[in-house]
Biopython code that builds the backbone (N, CA, C, O; Angstrom):
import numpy as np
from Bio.PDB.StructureBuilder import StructureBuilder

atoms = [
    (1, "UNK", "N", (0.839, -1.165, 0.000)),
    (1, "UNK", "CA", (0.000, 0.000, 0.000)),
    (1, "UNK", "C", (0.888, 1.233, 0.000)),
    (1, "UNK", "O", (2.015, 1.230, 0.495)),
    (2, "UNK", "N", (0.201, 2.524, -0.709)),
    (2, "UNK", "CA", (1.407, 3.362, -1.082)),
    (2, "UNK", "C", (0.592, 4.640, -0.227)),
    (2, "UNK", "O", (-0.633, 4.709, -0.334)),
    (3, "UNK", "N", (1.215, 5.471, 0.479)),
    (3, "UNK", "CA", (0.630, 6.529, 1.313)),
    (3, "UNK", "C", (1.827, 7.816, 0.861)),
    (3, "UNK", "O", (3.047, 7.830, 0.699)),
    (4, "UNK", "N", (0.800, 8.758, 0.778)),
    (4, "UNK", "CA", (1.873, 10.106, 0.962)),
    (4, "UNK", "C", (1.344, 10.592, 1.831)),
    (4, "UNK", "O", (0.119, 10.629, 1.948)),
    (5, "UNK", "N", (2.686, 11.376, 3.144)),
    (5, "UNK", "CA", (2.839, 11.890, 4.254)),
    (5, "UNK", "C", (3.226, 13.024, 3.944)),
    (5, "UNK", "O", (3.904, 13.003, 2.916)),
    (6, "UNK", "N", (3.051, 14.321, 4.523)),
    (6, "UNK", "CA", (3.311, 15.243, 5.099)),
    (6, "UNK", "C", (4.311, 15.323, 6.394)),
    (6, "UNK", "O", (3.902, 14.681, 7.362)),
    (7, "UNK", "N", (5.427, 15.937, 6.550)),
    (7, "UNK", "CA", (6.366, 15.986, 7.855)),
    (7, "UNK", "C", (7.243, 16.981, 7.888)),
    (7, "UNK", "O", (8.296, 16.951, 7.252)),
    (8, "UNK", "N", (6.985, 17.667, 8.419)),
    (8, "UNK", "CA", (8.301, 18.762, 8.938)),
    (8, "UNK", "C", (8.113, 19.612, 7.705)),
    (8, "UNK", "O", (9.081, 20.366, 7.610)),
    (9, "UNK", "N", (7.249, 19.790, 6.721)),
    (9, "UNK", "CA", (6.941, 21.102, 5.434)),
    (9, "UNK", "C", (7.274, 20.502, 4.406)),
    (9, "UNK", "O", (7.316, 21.165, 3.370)),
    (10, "UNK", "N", (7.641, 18.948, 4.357)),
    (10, "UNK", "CA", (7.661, 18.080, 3.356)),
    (10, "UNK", "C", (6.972, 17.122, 3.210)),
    (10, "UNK", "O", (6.779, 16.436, 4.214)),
    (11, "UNK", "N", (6.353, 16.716, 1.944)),
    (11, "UNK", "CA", (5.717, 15.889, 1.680)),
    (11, "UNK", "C", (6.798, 14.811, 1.218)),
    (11, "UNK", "O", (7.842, 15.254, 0.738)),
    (12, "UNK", "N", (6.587, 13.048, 1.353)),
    (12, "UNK", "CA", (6.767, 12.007, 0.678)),
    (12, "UNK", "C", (6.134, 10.978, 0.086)),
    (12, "UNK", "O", (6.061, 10.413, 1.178)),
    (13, "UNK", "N", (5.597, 10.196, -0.655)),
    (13, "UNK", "CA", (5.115, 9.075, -1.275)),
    (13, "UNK", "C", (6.314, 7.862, -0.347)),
    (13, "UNK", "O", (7.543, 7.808, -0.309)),
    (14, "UNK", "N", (5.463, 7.210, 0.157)),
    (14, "UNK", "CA", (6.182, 5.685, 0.628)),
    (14, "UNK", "C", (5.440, 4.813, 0.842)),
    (14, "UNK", "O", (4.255, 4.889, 1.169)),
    (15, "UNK", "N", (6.160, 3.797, 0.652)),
    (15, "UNK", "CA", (5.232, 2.557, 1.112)),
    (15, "UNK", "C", (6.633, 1.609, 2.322)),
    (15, "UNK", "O", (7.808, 1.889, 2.561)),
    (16, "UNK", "N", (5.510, 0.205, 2.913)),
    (16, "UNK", "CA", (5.941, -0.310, 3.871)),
    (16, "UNK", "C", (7.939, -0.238, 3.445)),
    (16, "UNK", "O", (8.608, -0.274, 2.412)),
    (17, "UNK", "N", (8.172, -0.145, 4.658)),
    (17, "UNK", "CA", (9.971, -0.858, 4.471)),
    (17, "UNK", "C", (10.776, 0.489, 4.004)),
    (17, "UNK", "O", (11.997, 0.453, 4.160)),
    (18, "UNK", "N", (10.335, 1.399, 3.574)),
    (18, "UNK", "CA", (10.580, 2.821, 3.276)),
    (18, "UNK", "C", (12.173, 3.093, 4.322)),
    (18, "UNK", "O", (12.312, 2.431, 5.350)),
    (19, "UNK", "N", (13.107, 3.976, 3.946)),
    (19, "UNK", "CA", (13.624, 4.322, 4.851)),
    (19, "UNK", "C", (14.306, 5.902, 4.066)),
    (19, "UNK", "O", (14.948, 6.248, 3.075)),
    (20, "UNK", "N", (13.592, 6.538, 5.390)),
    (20, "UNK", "CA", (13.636, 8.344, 4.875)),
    (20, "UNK", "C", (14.837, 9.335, 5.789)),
    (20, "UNK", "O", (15.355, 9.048, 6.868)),
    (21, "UNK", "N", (15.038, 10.493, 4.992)),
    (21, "UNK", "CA", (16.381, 10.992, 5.720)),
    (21, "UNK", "C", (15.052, 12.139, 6.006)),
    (21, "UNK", "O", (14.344, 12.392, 5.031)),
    (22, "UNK", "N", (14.763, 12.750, 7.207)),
    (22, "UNK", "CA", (13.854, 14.084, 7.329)),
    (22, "UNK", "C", (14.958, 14.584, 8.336)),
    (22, "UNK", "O", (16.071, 14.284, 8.768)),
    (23, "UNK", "N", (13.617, 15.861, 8.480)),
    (23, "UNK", "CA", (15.243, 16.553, 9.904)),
    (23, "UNK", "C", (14.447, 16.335, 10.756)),
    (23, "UNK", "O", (13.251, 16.067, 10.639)),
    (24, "UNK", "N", (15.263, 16.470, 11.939)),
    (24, "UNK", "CA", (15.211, 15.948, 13.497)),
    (24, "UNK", "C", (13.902, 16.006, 14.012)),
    (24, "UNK", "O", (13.204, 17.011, 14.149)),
    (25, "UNK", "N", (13.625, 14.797, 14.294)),
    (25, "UNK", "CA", (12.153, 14.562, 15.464)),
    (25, "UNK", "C", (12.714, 14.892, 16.682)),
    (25, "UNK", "O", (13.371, 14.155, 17.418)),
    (26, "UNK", "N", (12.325, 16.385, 16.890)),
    (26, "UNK", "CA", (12.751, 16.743, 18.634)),
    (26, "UNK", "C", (12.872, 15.958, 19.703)),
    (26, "UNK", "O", (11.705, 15.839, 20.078)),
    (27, "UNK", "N", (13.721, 15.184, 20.625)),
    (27, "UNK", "CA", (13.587, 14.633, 21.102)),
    (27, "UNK", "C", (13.285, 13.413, 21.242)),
    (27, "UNK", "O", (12.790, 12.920, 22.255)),
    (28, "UNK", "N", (13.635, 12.704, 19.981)),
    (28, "UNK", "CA", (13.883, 11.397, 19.389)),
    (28, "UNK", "C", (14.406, 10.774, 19.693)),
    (28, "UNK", "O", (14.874, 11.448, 20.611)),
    (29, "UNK", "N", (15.060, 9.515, 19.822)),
    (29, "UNK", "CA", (16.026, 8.488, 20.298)),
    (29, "UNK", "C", (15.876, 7.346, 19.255)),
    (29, "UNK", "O", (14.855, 6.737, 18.936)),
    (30, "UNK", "N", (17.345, 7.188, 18.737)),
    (30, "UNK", "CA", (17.065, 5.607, 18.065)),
    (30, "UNK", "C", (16.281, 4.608, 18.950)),
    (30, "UNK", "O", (16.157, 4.511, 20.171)),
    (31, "UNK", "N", (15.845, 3.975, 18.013)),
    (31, "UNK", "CA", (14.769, 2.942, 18.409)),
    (31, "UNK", "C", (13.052, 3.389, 18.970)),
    (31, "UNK", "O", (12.313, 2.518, 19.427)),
    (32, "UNK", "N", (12.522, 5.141, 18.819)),
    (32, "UNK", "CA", (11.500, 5.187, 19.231)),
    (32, "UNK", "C", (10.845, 5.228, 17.937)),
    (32, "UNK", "O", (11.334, 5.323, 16.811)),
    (33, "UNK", "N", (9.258, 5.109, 18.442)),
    (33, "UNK", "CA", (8.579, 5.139, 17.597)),
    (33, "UNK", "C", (7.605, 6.388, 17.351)),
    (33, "UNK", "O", (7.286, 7.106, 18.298)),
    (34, "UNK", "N", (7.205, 6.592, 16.223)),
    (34, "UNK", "CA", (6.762, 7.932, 15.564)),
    (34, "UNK", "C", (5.771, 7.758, 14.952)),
    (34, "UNK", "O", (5.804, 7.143, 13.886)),
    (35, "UNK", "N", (4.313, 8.390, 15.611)),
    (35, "UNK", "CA", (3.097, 8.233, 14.584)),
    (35, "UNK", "C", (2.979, 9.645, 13.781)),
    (35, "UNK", "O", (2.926, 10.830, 14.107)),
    (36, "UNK", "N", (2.963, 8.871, 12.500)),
    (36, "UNK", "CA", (2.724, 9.770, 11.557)),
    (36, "UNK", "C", (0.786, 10.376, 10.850)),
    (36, "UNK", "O", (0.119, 9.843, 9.963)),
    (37, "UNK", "N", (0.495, 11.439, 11.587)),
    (37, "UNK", "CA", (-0.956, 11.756, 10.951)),
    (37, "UNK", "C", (-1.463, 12.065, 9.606)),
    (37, "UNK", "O", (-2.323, 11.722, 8.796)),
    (38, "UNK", "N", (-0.365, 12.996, 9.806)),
    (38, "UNK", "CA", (-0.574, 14.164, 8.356)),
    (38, "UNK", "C", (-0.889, 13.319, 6.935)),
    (38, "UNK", "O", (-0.128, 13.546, 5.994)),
    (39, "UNK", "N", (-2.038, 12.305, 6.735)),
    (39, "UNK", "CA", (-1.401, 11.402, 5.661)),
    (39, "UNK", "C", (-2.401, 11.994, 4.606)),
    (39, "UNK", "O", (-3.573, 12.002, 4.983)),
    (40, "UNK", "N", (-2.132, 12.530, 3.252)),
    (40, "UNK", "CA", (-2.734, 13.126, 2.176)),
    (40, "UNK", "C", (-3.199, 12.385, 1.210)),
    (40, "UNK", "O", (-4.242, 12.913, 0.826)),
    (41, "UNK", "N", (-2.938, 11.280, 0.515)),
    (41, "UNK", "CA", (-3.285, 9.971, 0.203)),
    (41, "UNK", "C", (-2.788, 8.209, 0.667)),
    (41, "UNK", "O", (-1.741, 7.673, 1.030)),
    (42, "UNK", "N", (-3.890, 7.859, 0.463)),
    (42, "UNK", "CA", (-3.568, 6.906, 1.093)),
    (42, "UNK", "C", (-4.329, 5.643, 0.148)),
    (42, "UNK", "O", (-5.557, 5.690, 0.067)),
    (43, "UNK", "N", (-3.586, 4.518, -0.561)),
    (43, "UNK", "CA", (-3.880, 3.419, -1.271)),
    (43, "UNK", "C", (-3.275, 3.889, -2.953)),
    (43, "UNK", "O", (-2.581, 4.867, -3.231)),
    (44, "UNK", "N", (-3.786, 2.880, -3.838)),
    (44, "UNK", "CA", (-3.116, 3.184, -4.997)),
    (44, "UNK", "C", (-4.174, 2.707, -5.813)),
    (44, "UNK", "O", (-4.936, 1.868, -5.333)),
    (45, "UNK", "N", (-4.396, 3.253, -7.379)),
    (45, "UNK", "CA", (-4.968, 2.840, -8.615)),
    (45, "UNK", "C", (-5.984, 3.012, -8.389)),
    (45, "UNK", "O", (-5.892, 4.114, -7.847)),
    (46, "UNK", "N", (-7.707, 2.596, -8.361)),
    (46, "UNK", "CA", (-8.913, 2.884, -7.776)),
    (46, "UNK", "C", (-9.312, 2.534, -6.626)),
    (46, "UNK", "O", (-10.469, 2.195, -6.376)),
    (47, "UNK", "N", (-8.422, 2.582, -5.851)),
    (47, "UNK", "CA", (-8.693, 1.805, -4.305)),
    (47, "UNK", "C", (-8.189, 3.565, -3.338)),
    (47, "UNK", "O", (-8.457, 3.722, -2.147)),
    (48, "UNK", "N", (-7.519, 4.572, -4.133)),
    (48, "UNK", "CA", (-6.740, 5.866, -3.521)),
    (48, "UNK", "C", (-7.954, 6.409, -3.083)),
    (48, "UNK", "O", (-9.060, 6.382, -3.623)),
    (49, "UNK", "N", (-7.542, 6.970, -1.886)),
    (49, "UNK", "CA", (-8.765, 7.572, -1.012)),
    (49, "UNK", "C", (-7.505, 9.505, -0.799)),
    (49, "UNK", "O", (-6.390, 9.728, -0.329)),
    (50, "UNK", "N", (-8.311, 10.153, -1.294)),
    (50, "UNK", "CA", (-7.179, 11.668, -1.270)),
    (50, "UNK", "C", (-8.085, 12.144, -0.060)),
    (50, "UNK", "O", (-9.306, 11.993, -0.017)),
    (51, "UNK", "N", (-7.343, 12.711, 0.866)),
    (51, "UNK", "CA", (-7.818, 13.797, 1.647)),
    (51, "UNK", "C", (-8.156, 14.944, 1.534)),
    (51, "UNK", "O", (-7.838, 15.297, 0.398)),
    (52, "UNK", "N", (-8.791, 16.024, 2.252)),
    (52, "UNK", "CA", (-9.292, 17.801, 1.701)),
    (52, "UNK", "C", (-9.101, 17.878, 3.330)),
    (52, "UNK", "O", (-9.904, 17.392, 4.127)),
    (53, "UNK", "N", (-8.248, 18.370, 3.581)),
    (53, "UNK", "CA", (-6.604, 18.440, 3.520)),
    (53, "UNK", "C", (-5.907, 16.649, 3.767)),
    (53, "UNK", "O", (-5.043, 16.036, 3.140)),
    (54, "UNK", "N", (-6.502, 16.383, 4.599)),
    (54, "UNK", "CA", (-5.808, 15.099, 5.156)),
    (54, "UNK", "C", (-6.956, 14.014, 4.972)),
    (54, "UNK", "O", (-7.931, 14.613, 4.519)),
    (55, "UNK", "N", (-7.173, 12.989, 5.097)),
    (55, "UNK", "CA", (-6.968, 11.447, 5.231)),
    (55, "UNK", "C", (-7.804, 10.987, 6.665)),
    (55, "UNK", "O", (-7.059, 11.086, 7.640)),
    (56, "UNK", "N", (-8.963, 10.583, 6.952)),
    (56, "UNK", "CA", (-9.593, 11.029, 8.404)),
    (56, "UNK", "C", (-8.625, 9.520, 8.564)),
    (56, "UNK", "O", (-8.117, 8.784, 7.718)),
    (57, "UNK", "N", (-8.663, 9.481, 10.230)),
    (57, "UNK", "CA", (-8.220, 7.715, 10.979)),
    (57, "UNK", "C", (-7.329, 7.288, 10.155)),
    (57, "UNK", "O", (-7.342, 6.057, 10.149)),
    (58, "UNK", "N", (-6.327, 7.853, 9.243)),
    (58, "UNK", "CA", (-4.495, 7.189, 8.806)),
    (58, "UNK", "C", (-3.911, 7.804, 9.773)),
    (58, "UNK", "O", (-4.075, 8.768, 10.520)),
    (59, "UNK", "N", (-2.906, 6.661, 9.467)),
    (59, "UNK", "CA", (-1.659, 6.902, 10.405)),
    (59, "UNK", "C", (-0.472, 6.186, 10.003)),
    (59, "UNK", "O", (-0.700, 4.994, 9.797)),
    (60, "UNK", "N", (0.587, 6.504, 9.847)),
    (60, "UNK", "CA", (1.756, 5.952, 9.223)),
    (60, "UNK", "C", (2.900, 5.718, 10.707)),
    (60, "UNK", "O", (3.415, 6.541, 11.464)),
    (61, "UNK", "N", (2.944, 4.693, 10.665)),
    (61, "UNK", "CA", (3.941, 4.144, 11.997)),
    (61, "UNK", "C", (5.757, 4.188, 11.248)),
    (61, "UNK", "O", (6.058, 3.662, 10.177)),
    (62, "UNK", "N", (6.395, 4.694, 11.855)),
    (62, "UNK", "CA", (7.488, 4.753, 11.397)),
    (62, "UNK", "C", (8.818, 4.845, 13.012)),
    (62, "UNK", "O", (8.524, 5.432, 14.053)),
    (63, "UNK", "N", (9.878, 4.283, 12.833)),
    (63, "UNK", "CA", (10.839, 3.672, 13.876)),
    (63, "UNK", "C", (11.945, 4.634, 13.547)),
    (63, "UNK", "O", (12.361, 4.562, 12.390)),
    (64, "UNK", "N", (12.509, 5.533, 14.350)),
    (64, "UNK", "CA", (13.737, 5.877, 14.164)),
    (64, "UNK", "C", (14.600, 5.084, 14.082)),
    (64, "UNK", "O", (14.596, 4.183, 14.921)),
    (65, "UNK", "N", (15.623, 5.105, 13.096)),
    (65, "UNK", "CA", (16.934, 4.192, 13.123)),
    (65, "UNK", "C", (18.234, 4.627, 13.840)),
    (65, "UNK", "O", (18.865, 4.035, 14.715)),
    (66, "UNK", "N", (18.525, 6.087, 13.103)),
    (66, "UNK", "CA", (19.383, 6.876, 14.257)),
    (66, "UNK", "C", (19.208, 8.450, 13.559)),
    (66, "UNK", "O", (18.498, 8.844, 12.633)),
    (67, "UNK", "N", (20.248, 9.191, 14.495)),
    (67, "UNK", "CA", (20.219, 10.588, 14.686)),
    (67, "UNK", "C", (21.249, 11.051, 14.088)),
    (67, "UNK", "O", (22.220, 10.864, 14.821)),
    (68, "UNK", "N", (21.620, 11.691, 12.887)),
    (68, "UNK", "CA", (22.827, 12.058, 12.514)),
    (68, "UNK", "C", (22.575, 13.136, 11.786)),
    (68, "UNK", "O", (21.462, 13.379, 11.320)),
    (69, "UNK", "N", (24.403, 14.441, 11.518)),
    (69, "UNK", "CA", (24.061, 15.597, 10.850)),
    (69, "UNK", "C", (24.245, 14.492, 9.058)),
    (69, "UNK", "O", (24.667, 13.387, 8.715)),
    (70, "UNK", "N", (23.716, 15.513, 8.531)),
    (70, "UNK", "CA", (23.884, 15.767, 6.441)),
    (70, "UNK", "C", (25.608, 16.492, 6.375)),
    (70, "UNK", "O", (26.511, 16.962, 7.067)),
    (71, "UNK", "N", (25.228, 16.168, 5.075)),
    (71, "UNK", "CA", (26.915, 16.915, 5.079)),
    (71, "UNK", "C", (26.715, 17.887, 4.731)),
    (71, "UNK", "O", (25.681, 18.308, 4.213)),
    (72, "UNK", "N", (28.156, 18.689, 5.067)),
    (72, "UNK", "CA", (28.116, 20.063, 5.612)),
    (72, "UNK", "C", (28.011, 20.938, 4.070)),
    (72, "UNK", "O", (28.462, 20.686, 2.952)),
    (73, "UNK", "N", (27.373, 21.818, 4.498)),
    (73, "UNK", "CA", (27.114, 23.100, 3.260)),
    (73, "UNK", "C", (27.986, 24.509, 3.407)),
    (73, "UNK", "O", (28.102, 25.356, 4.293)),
    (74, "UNK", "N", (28.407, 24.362, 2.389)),
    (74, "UNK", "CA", (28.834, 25.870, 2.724)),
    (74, "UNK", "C", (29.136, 26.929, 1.599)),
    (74, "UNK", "O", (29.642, 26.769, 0.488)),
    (75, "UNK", "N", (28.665, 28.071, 2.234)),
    (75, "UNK", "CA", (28.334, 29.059, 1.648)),
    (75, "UNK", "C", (29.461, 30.639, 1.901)),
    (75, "UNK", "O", (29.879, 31.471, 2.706)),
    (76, "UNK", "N", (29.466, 30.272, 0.826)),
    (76, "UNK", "CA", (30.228, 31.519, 0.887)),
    (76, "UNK", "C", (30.222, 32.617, -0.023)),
    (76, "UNK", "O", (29.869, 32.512, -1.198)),
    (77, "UNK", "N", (30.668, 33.824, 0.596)),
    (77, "UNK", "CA", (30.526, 35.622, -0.181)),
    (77, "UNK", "C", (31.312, 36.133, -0.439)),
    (77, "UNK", "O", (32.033, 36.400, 0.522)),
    (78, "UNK", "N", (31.845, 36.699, -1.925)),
    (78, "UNK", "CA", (32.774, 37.180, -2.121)),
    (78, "UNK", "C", (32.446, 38.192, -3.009)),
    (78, "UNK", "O", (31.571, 37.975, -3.848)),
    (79, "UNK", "N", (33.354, 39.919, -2.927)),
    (79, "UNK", "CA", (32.895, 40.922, -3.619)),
    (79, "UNK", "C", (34.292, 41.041, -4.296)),
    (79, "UNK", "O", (35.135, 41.678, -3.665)),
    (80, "UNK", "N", (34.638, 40.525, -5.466)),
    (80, "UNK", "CA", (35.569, 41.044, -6.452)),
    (80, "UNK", "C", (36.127, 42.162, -6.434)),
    (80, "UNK", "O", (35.444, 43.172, -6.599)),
    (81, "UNK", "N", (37.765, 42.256, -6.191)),
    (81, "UNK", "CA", (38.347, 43.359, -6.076)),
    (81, "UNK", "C", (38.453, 44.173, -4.792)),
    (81, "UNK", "O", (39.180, 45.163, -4.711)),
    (82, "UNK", "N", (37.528, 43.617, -3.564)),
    (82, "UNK", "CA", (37.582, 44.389, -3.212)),
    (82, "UNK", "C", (38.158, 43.511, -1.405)),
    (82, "UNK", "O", (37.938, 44.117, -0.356)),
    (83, "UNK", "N", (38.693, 42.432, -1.402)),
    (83, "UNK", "CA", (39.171, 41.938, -0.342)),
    (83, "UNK", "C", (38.489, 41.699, 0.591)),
    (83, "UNK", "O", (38.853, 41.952, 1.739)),
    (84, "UNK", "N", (37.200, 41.089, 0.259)),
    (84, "UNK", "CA", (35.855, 41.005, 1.085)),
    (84, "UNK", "C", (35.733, 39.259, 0.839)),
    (84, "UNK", "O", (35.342, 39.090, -0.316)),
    (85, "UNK", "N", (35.866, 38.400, 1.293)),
    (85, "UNK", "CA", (35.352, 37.177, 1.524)),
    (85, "UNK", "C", (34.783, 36.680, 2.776)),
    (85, "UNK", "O", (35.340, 37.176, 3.756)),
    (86, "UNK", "N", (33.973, 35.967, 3.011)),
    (86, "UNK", "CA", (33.315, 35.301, 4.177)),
    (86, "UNK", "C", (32.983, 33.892, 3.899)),
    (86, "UNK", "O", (32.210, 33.598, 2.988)),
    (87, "UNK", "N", (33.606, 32.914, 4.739)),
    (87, "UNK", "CA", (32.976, 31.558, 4.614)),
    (87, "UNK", "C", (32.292, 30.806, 5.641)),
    (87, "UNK", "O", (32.809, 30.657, 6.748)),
    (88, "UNK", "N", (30.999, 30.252, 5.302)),
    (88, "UNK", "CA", (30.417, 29.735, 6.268)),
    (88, "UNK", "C", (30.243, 28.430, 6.052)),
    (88, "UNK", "O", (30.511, 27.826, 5.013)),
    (89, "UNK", "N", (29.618, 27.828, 7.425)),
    (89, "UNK", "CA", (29.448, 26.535, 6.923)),
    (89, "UNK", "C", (28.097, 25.724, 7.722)),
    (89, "UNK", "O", (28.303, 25.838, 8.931)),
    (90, "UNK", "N", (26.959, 25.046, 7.505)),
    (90, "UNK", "CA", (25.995, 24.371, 7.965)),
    (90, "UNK", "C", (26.027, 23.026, 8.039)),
    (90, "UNK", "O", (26.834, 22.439, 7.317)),
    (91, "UNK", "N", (25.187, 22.293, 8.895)),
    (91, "UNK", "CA", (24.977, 20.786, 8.773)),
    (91, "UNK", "C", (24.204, 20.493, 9.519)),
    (91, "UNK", "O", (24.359, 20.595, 10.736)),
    (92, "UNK", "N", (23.193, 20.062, 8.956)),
    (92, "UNK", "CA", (21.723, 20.066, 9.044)),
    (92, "UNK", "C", (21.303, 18.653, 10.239)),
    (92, "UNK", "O", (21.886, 17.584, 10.056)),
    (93, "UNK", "N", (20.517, 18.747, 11.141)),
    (93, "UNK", "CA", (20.042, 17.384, 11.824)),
    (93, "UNK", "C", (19.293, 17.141, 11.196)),
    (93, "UNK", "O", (18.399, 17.863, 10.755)),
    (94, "UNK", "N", (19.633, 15.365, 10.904)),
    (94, "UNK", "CA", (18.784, 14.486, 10.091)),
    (94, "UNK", "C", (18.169, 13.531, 11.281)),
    (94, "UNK", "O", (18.516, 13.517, 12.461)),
    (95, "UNK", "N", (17.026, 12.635, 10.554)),
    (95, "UNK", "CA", (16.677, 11.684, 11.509)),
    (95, "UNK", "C", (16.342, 10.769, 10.366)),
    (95, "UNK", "O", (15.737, 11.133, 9.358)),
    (96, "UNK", "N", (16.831, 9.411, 10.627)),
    (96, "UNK", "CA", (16.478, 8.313, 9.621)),
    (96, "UNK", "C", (15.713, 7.356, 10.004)),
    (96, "UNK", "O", (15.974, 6.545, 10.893)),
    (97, "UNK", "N", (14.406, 7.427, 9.129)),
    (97, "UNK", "CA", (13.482, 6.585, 10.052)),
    (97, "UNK", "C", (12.936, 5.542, 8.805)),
    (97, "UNK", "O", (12.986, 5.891, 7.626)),
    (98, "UNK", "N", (12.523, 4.500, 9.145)),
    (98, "UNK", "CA", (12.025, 3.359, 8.632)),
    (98, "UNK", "C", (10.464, 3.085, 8.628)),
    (98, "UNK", "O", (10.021, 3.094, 9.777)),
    (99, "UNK", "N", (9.580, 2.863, 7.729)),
    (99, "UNK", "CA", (8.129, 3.088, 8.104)),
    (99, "UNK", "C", (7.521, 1.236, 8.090)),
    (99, "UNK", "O", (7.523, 0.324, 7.264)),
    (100, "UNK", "N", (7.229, 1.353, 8.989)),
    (100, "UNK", "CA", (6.910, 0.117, 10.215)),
    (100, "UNK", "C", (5.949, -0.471, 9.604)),
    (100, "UNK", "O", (6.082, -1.608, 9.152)),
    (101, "UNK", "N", (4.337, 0.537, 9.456)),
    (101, "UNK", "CA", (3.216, 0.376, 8.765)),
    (101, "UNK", "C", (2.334, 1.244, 8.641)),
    (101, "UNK", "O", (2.108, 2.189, 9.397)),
    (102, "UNK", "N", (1.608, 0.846, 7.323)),
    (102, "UNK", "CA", (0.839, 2.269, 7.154)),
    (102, "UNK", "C", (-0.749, 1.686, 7.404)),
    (102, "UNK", "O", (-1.191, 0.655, 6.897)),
    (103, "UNK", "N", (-1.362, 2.446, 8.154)),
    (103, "UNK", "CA", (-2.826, 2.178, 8.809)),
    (103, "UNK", "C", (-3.732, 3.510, 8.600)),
    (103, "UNK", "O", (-3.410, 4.695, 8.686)),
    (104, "UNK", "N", (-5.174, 2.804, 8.246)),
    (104, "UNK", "CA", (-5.870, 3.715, 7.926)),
    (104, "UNK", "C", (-7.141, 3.234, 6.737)),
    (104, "UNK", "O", (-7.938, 4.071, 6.312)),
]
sb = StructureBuilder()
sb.init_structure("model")
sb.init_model(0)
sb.init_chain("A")
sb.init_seg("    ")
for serial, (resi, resn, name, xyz) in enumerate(atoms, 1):
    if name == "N":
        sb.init_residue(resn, " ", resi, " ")
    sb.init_atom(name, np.array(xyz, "f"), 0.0, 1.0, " ", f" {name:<3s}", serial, name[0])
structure = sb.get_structure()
């Protein structure tokens, strides 16, 4: 069964066994578990049930695997000629989670 979720201002399409990079479930710990509501469709071919906004009674069960940063970004500014550079650098918290089952 194929469900698209909503999470953190992103949407995904997944089905069972899925394993997703999102950013950090506050207060997460490998090995907890995470119910997912936000579900926008849910089934596939003439069996798809779409939500206006959401999906009533789905729920997408999904397991943290672990907690780790993305690799690092960096950005940097430079004004030609004129001895102005700045370099920065980011790295984003990820959370990698595995989807358990999708219900609904």
């Amino acid at each position: 069964m194929k469900a698209t979720i909503k999470t953190q201002g992103r949407q995904f399409t997944i089905t069972e066994g899925d394993i997703l990079k999102v950013n950090l479930f506050p207060g997460s710990k490998a090995g907890d578990t995470i119910d997912i509501t936000e579900v926008i469709m849910l089934g596939e071919g003439a069996d798809a049930r779409f939500g206006t906004p959401l999906v009533e009674n789905a729920c997408v069960k999904a397991t943290v695997l672990e907690n780790k940063k993305d690799k690092k970004v960096t950005i940097i500014k430079k004004k030609r000629r004129q001895g102005y550079k700045r370099v920065k650098g980011h790295r984003q918290q990820l959370s990698v989670i595995k989807i358990a089952s999708i219900e609904g």
